[in-house]
N, C-alpha and C positions, 0 to 999 in steps of 0.2 A: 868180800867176794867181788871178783871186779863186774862193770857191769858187761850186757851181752852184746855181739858186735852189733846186731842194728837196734842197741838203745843206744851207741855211739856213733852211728852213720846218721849223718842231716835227711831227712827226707823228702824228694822233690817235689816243689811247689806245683800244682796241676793249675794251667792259663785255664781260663774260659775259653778266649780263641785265640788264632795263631796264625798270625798272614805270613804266608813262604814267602820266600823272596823271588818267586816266580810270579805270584801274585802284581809284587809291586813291580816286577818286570814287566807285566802284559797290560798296568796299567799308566805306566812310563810310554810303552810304547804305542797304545792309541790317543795316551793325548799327544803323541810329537806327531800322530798322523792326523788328527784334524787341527784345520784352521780355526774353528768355530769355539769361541770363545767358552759359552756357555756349554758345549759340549765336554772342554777340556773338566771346568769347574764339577759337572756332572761323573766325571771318571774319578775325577779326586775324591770328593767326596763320598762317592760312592767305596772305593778304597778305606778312606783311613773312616769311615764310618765301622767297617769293620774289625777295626785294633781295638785291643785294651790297651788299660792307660802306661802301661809297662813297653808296650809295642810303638808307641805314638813316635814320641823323640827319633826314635831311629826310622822309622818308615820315612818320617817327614825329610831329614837329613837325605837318606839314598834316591827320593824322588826330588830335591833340591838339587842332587848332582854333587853330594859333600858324602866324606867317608866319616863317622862319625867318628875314628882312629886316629884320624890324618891319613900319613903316606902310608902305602902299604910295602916298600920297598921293592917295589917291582919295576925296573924301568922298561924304556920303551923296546931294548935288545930282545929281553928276555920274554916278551909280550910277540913280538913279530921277530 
């Protein structure tokens, strides 16, 4: 008898937590709006304090300014 289709479907892995990528938007952008050193470290921090260890690599990479992809195939035409 073959088996039933969700003993053959994988089952999705449930995060603890889960930073949108809004998240790491809003915190991109108050640290490029203060000058103050220890503030920026305070926004960082305060962000990837809240990733799990699955989340880290990539947050750290989009708030680096890197696409952890490379290119995305989008040039500057089709952007503006």
């Amino acid at each position: 008898m073959p088996p039933s289709l969700s003993q053959r479907r994988p089952q999705p892995r449930l995060l603890t937590s889960t930073v949108l990528l809004a998240q790491l938007v809003a915190t991109s952008a108050a640290v490029a709006a203060t000058r103050s050193r220890k503030a920026k470290v305070t926004h960082l921090a305060e962000a990837l304090s809240q990733l799990n260890a699955a989340e880290a690599p990539i947050a750290v990479a989009y708030l680096a300014g890197e696409l952890p992809q490379g290119r995305v195939g989008v040039g500057y035409r089709a952007v503006y």
